[in-house]
C-alpha positions, 0 to 999 in steps of 0.5 A: 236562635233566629232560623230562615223562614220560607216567607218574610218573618219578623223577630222583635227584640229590645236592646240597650242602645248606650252598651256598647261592649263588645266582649262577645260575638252577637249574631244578627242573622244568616241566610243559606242558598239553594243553589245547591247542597252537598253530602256530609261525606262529600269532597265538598264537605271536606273542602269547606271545614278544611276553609273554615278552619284555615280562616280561624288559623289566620285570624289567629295569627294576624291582626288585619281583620279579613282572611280568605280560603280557597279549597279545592278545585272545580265543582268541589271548590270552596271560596270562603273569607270572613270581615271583622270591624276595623274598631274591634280588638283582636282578640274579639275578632278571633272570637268572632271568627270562631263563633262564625265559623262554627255557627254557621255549618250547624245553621246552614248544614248542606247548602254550598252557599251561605252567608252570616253576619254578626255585630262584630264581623261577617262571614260568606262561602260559596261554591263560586269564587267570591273575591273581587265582586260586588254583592248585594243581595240578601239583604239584612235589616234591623231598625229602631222605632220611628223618631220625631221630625222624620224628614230633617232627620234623614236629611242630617242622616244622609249628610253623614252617610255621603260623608263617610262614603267618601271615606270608605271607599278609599279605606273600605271603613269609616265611622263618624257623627253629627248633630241631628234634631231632638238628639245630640248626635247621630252615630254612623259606620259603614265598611266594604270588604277590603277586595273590592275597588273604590267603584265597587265599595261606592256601588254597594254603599250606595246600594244599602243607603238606597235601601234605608229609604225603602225599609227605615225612613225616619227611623231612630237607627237601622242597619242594612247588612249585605255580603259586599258592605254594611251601614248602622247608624244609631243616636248614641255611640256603638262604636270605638273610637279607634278610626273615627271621624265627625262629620260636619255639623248641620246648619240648622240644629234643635235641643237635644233630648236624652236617649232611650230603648230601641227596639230593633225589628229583625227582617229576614229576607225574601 
């Protein structure tokens, strides 16, 4: 199980980058504030199952992917929502949902203010409202070994993220591919949470891509996760196929070379 370390830490693991079956949740990491903390008998306490409990109840009875709480008033009020992927299946959605819910309480036991993501949706509560607001930190990362011709690699990448960037934030969700060196295709996706405008989904996308050049430059594949939006990019498909769209091609392209294992570096944050 992965646990916040007062300091940055490290976890390696290997995954096999040609599954792409989502038939249950695989959490990526969590992060809890110390902002503040709360009592296991407090009104608090009581208001943050009563939300996580309302987020599970609405997963189960609709299908749109993003469900919103609000317990309590004043210093006692919980604001909670949680985000599946637009290409996950209902029914893993709401497998999702239960295991975030559930998981995050045990990792996070008294702080008020938490934050989980997994491959298939993501979750945050605060004590604070939540909604309509562009956040950005803390600020998850995993990514792959370092790939032959860095620098046309990126720039192939980068094309491909300007482009589904400008799909999100009119949609909050996009996925795509195009043709990069040494491999056949590079696979993206980047989603916002659906409250935020098209200003605020631009803002925070920019703001993950800017940090790629900072922590995976050249890099086989990556994600950056944040509480607003997340990316992943990867050089074989982890996504369906439901909302998909192919980027234009770059103009200058070389023979693909087949696939591999890629070990992801797990960073938790400062």
């Amino acid at each position: 199980m992965l646990t916040r370390c007062p300091v940055k830490c490290t976890i390696i693991f290997s995954v096999l980058v040609c599954s792409i079956s989502l038939g249950h949740s695989d959490r990526l990491g969590y992060y809890c504030t110390s902002d503040g903390n709360y009592t296991s008998n407090s009104i608090y306490k009581k208001n943050l199952d009563s939300a996580l409990a309302n987020l599970y109840s609405a997963a189960n009875a609709s299908n749109s992917g993003f469900y919103n709480a609000s317990v309590g008033e004043g210093s006692d009020r919980v604001d909670a929502f949680v985000l599946c992927r637009d290409d996950v299946q209902p029914d893993i959605c709401r497998s999702c949902v239960k295991d975030s819910t559930d998981m995050l309480r045990k990792s996070c036991p008294n702080q008020k203010e938490a934050f989980e993501w997994y491959q298939e949706c993501m979750l945050r509560y605060s004590n604070n409202s939540i909604l309509n607001k562009v956040v950005t930190e803390p600020t998850w990362r995993l990514r792959g070994d370092y790939v032959e011709d860095g620098a046309q690699f990126n720039q192939n990448l980068r094309d491909l993220l300007d482009d589904l960037k400008a799909q999100a934030i009119q949609r909050k969700f996009a996925t795509g591919k195009t043709r990069g060196p040494q491999f056949k295709t590079i696979y993206g996706l980047v989603q916002c949470t659906p409250d935020l405008s098209s200003i605020q989904c631009s803002n925070c996308l920019d703001n993950a891509i800017g940090y790629l050049s900072t922590c995976c430059s050249g890099r086989i594949g990556a994600q950056i996760l944040k509480p607003s939006c997340r990316l992943r990019f990867e050089v074989v498909q982890f996504y369906n196929e439901t909302t998909g769209t192919d980027a234009q091609p770059p103009s200058r392209s070389q023979l693909p070379r087949p696939g591999k294992l890629m070990s992801f570096l797990g960073i938790f944050p400062d």
